[in-house]
C-alpha positions, 0 to 999 in steps of 0.5 A: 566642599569640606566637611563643615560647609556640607554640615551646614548645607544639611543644616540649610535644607533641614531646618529653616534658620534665620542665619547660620555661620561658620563661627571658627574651624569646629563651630557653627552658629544657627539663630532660629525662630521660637518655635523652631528651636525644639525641632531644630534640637531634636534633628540635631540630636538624632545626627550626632549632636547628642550631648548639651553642654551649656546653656546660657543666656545673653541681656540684649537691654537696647533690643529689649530681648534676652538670647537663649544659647543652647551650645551643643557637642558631636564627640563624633565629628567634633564639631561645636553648634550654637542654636540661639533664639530671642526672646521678649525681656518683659516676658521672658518665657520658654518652653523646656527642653528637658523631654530633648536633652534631660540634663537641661533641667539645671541649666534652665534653673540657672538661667532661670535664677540669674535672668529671670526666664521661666521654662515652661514644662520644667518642674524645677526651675524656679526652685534655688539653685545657687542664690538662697533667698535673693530678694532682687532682680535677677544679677546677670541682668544689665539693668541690675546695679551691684552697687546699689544692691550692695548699699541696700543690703550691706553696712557701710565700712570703714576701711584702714590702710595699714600698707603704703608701698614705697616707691619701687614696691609692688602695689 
């Protein structure tokens, strides 16, 4: 048995994953209930997996659900894991997980500004990251209409065309 599959049998009889993949040679995928997600990080992190290297956010509109991916990083066996978790899109709360891995308090403030998930015990994270008095829903939403926004807030242009490439010419 290589070493990926024995990380994964570990994993399997430590922890109590919905499913687990080996995603590609150093990447494994671990999908957890809600609440097994802060005790899931905290074993990760005592068996190697000490650094956080993203956390993002994925819009399951048709399922009414946003996905919490927490990417985390064993420089020891190089070895890649994904622990993902759904939650409610009409109540999108978390708990924090600033008191496992402390550089989480901005991610979870981006995640925060760009989908609207509130992480509950994370003193910052409504506070502004990158978009200053934004006055709509969050962006990376797919409900949200970039178009529609932009006709809401900007002026309509005229725009001149002062280059017509001639046939042959690069456009």
């Amino acid at each position: 048995m290589n070493s990926m599959n024995n990380i994964v049998e570990n994993i399997k009889s430590e922890l109590n994953p919905e499913n687990i993949e080996i995603v590609k040679k150093n990447q494994i995928a671990i999908d957890l209930k809600n609440e097994e997600v802060h005790t899931a990080l905290s074993y990760l992190k005592s068996q190697g997996w000490r650094q956080l290297t993203l956390l993002t956010c994925v819009d399951w509109i048709k399922e009414n659900k946003f996905q919490l991916v927490y990417i985390l990083m064993n420089w020891d066996n190089s070895v890649t894991v994904q622990v993902r978790t759904k939650i409610d899109r009409n109540n999108p709360k978390f708990k924090t997980i600033i008191n496992i891995y402390p550089g989480a308090e901005m991610y979870e403030r981006d995640v925060h500004e760009f989908f609207g998930v509130s992480f509950e015990g994370n003193p910052n994270h409504e506070k502004e990251l990158f978009l200053e008095l934004w006055d709509d829903i969050p962006p990376l939403r797919k409900d949200f209409d970039p178009l529609a926004y932009s006709k809401k807030k900007f002026d309509v242009r005229e725009y001149k065309v002062d280059f017509i490439p001639k046939e042959g010419e690069a456009e």
